[in-house]
C-alpha positions in Angstrom: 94.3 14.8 169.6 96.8 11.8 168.2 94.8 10.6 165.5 94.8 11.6 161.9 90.8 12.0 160.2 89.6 10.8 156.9 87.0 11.7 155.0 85.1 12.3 152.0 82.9 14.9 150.1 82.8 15.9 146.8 84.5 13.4 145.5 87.8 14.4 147.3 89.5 12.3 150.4 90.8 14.4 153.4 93.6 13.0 155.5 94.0 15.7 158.0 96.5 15.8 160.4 96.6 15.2 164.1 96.9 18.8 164.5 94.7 22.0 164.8 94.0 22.7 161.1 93.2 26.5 160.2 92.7 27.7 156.5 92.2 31.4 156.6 91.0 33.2 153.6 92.2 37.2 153.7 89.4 38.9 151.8 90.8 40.8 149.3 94.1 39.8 149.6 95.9 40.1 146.6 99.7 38.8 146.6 100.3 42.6 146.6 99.6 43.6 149.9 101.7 40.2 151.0 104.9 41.2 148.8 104.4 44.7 150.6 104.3 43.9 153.9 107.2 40.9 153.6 109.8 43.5 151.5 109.4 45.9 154.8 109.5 42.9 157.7 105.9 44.0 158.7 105.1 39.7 158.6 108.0 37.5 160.0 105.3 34.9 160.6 104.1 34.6 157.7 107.1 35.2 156.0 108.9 32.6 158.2 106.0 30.3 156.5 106.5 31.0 153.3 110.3 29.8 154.4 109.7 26.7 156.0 106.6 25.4 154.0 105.2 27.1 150.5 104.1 30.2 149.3 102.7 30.7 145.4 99.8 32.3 143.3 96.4 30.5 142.6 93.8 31.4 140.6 90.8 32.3 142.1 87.0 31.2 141.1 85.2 34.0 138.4 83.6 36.2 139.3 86.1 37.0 141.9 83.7 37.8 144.1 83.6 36.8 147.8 80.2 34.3 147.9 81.8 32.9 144.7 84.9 32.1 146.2 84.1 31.4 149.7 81.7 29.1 148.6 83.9 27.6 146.1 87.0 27.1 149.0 84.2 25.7 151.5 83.2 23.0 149.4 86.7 22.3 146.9 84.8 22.9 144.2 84.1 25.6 141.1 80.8 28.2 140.7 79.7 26.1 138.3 79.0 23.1 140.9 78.5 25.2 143.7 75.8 27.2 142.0 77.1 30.5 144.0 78.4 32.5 140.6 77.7 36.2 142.7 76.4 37.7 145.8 73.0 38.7 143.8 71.4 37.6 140.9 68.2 37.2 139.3 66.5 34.1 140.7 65.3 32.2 137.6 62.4 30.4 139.3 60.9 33.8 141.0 62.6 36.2 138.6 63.0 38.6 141.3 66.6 40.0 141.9 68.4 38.2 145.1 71.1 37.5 146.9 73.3 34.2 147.0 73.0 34.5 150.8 70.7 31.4 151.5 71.5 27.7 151.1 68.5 27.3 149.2 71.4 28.8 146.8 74.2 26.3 147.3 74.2 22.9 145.6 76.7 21.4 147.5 77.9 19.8 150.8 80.7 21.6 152.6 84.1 20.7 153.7 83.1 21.7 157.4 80.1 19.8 157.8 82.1 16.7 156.7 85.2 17.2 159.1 82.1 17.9 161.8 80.8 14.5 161.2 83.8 12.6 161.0 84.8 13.8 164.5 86.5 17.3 164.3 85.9 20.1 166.5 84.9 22.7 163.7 84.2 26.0 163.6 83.5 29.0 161.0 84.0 32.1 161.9 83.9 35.1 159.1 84.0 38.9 159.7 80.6 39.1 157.5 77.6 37.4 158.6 76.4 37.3 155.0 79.0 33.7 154.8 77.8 31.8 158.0 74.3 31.7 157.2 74.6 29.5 153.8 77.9 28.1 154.0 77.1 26.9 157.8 74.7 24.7 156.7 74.4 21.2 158.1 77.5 21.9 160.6 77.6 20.1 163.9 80.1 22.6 165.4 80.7 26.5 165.8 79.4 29.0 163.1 79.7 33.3 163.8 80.4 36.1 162.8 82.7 38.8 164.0 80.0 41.4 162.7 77.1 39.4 165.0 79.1 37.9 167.5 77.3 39.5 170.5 74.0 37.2 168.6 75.7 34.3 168.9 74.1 31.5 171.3 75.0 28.3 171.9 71.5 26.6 170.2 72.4 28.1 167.1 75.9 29.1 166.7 77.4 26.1 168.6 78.9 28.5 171.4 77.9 31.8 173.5 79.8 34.4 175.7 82.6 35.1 172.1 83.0 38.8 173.4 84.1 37.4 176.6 86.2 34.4 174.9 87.7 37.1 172.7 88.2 39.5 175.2 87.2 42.0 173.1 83.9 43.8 172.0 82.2 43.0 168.7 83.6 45.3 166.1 82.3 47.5 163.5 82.4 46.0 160.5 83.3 48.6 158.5 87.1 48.4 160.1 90.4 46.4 159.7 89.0 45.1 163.5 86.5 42.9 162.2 89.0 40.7 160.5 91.6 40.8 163.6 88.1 39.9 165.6 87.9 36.7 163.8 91.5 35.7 163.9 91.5 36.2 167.8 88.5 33.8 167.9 90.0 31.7 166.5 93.0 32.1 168.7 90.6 31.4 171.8 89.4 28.5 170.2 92.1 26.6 170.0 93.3 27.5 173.0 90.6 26.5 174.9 89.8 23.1 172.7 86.7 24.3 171.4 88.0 23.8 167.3 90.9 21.7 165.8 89.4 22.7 162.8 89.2 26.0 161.4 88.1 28.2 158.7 88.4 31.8 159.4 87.1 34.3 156.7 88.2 38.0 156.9 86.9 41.2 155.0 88.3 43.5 152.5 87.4 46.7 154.3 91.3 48.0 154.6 92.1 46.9 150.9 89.4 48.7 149.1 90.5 52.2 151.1 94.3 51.6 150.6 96.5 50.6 147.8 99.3 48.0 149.0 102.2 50.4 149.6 99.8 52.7 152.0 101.2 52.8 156.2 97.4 51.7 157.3 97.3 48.4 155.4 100.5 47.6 156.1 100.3 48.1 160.0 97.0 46.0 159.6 98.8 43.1 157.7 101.4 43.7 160.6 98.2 43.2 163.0 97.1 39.8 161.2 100.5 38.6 161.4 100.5 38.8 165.0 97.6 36.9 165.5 98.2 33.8 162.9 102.1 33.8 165.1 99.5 32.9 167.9 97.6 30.4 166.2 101.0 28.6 164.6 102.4 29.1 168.6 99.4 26.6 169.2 100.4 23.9 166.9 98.4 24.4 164.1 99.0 23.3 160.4 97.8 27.0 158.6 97.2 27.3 155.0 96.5 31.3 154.0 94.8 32.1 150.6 92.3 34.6 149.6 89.0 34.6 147.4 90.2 37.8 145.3 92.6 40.2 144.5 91.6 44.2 144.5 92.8 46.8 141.9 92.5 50.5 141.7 89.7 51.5 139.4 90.4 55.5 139.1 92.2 57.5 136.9 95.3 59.7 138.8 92.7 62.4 139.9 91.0 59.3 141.6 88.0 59.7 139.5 86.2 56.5 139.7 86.1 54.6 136.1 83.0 53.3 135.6 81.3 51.9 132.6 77.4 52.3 133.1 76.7 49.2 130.6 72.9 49.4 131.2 72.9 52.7 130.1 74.6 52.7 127.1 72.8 49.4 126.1 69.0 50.8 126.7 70.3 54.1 124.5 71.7 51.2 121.6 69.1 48.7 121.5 65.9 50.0 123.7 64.5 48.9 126.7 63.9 45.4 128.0 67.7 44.7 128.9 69.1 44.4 132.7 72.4 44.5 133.7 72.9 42.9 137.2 76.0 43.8 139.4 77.1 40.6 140.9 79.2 42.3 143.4 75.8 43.6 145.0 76.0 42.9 148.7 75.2 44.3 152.2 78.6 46.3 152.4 78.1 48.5 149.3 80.2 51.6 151.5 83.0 49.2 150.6 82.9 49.6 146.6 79.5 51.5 145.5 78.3 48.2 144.5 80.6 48.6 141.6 82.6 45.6 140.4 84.8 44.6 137.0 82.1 41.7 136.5 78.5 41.7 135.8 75.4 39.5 133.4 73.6 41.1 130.8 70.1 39.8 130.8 67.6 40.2 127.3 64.1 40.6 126.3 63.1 38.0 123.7 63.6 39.6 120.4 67.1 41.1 120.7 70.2 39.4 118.8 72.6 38.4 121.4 75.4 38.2 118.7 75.2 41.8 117.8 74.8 42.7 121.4 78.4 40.5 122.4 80.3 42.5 119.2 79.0 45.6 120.2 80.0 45.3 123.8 83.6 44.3 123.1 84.4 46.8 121.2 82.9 49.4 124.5 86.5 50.6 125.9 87.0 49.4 129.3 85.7 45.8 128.4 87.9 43.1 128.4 86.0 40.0 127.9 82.3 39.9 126.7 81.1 36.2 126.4 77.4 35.1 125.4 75.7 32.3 128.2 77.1 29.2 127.0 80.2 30.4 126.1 80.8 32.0 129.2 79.5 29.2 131.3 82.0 26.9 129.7 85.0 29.5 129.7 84.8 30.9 133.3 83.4 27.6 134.7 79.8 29.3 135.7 76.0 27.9 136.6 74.5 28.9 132.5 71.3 28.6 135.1 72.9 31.7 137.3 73.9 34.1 135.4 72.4 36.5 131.8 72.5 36.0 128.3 75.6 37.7 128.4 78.6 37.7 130.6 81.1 41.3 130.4 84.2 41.7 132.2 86.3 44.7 132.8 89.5 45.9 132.2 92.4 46.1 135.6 91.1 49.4 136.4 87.7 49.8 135.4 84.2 48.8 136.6 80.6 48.4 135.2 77.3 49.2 136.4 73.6 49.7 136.2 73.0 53.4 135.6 74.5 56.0 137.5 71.0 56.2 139.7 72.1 52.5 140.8 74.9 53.2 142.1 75.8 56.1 145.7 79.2 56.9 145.2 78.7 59.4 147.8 79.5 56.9 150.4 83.0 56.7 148.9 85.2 58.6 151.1 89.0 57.5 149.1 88.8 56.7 145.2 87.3 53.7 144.0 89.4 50.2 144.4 87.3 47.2 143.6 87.6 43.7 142.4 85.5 40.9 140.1 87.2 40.7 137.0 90.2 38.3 135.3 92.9 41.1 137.0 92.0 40.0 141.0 92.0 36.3 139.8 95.8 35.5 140.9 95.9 35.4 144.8 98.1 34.2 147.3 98.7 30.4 148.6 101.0 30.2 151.9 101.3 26.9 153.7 103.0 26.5 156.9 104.1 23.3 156.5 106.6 21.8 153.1 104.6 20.3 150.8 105.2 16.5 149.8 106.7 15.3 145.8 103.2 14.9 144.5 101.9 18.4 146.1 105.1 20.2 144.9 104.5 19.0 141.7 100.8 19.7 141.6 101.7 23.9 142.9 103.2 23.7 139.4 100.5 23.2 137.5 97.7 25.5 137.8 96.2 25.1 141.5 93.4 26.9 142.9 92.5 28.7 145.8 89.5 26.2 146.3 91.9 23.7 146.6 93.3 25.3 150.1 92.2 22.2 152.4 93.5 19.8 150.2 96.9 21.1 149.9 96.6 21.5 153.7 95.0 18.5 154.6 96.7 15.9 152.1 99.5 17.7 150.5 101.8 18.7 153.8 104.3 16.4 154.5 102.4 14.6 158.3 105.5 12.0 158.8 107.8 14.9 158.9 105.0 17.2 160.8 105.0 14.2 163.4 108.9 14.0 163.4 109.1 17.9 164.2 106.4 18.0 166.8 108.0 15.3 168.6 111.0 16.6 168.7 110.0 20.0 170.3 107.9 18.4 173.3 
């Protein structure tokens, strides 16, 4: 590869460099777990990184969710174009309760299917299958997951035999492994010129069991660092951000702090209201399906107004907006989400009724994530950033804007100048 590619979607141009190009997305990595592991030397990659090129906070997409936010890096854009504002909510068409797992979901074109067609080697690999299936979508290239990647054939994934590439058996998904799967696929990748262009989603398995400061998280982001050192050792231009943060929600017995809002509005205002959990996925071991974010949806007949005051003055609520407010405010589908929109304090989460909700399955107290306190996450570039990038990391970036700063804000005569220069 000596040739830069252009291209277009969604109203942004992409000038990416004549270099592998892998954005990685840690799930559930709040700047936290980073600061950690850098204070104790457990990342000299990334830390040499953060050096050489840029490291800073963004804000995530609300809800900080991981469909919100994967979505919303995937296609540069916010939950309010993407249409993906939670991993479940109540289709408005069937009013049946879903998740955000199909494409029938997503309302716009991806970043990967444009780099595909303009000529890059692409692939998408994420620890949970739930991603590939809707953000895959129209993608001439490479699509897994680490969690399926004994499934994956060559007809519909774009390659076959990944335990063997890997070199390594498919992990469980409820492990720290899953995510070092998909890093080490992408690894192989590269290495054998099957992708020049990456995104590589992990899961937050090891940061809902341990706070930052714990030995297991750190010897994991010690493990991840080990890995993206391979993938920089093959030339690529890496940008690192993540599609939340993750807080503790327990008090210091580590009894879980939960808010069931659906039960204390039916015993208020009677029956006909539904609170959905937006948080609500496949993995519910990891958090109980508890989250700091959900929608409040009402029968005709009930004042929202009353409802909104009445709600923010609930301890543990932070924010309480109704539709169209909180459409406009948290940059939201009005079409995707209740009448009302509640979110949580830093260390508390809402849900349904207790009955909704096994926190038997919870073997370390409760961390969790959704809210306005996991919206500031990481950005880490590997290369410097040019004037009008520098400039732009000042104002108030995003993490959906991860390829861009990647792709057009790296400085590529000075990447060019250094690559030459070590051949």
């Amino acid at each position: 590869m000596n040739e830069r590619t252009d291209f277009t979607v969604n109203d942004r141009h992409y000038r990416v460099p004549a270099r592998p190009v892998v954005v990685i997305c840690i799930d559930g990595g709040a700047d936290e777990y980073l600061s950690a592991a850098m204070c104790r030397g457990r990342v000299p990659h990334i830390t040499a990184m953060s050096a050489r090129g840029y490291r800073g906070l963004v804000r995530a997409a609300l809800p900080t969710f991981t469909n919100v936010n994967n979505a919303a890096i995937c296609t540069g854009l916010p939950p309010s174009e993407t249409g993906i504002c939670g991993n479940f909510f109540i289709d408005p068409e069937t009013g049946k309760e879903v998740m955000t797992n199909s494409i029938r979901y997503l309302r716009a074109p991806t970043i990967l299917a444009a780099a595909a067609a303009a000529g890059r080697l692409v692939a998408f690999v994420t620890a949970k299958d739930k991603l590939r299936a809707f953000l895959s979508d129209g993608l001439q290239g490479i699509a897994f997951s680490s969690e399926k990647a004994d499934e994956a054939l060559l007809a519909t994934h774009g390659i076959e035999d990944v335990e063997a590439m890997v070199g390594e058996s498919k992990p469980s998904i409820y492990s720290g492994a899953a995510s070092l799967f998909t890093l080490q696929a992408g690894v192989a990748m590269i290495a054998n010129g099957k992708a020049d262009f990456l995104y590589l989603s992990l899961t937050d398995f090891m940061q809902h069991r341990f706070s930052p400061e714990e030995e297991p998280v750190l010897e994991f982001y010690e493990q991840l660092d080990h890995e993206i050192g391979r993938i920089l050792d093959l030339g690529a231009v890496v940008g690192i951000t993540a599609d939340h943060g993750m807080n503790a929600k327990h008090d210091s017995a580590g009894r879980s702090q939960v808010l069931y809002l659906e039960t204390a509005l039916v015993a208020r205002f009677g029956d006909g209201i539904r609170v959905i959990c937006p948080i609500t996925d496949p993995y519910v071991a990891h958090h109980a399906a508890l989250g700091s974010a959900v929608t409040v949806y009402l029968h005709d007949g009930l004042k929202c107004a009353e409802i909104v005051d009445w709600i923010a003055d609930l301890e543990g609520v932070s924010e309480v907006y109704p539709r169209t407010l909180a459409a406009r405010k948290l940059e939201l589908d009005p079409e995707r989400i209740g009448d009302i929109y509640v979110l949580a304090t830093r260390d508390v989460v809402l849900g349904r009724t207790p009955a909704d909700h096994d926190l038997s399955e919870l073997d370390r107290p409760l961390r969790s994530h959704g809210g306005r306190y996991e919206e500031m996450v990481p950005m880490v570039v590997s290369e410097p950033l040019s004037a009008e990038y520098r400039m732009k990391a000042l104002g108030d970036p995003r993490n959906f804007d991860i390829f861009d700063f990647v792709c057009n804000g790296t400085d590529n005569d000075a990447m060019v100048r250094r690559t030459t220069a070590s051949r």
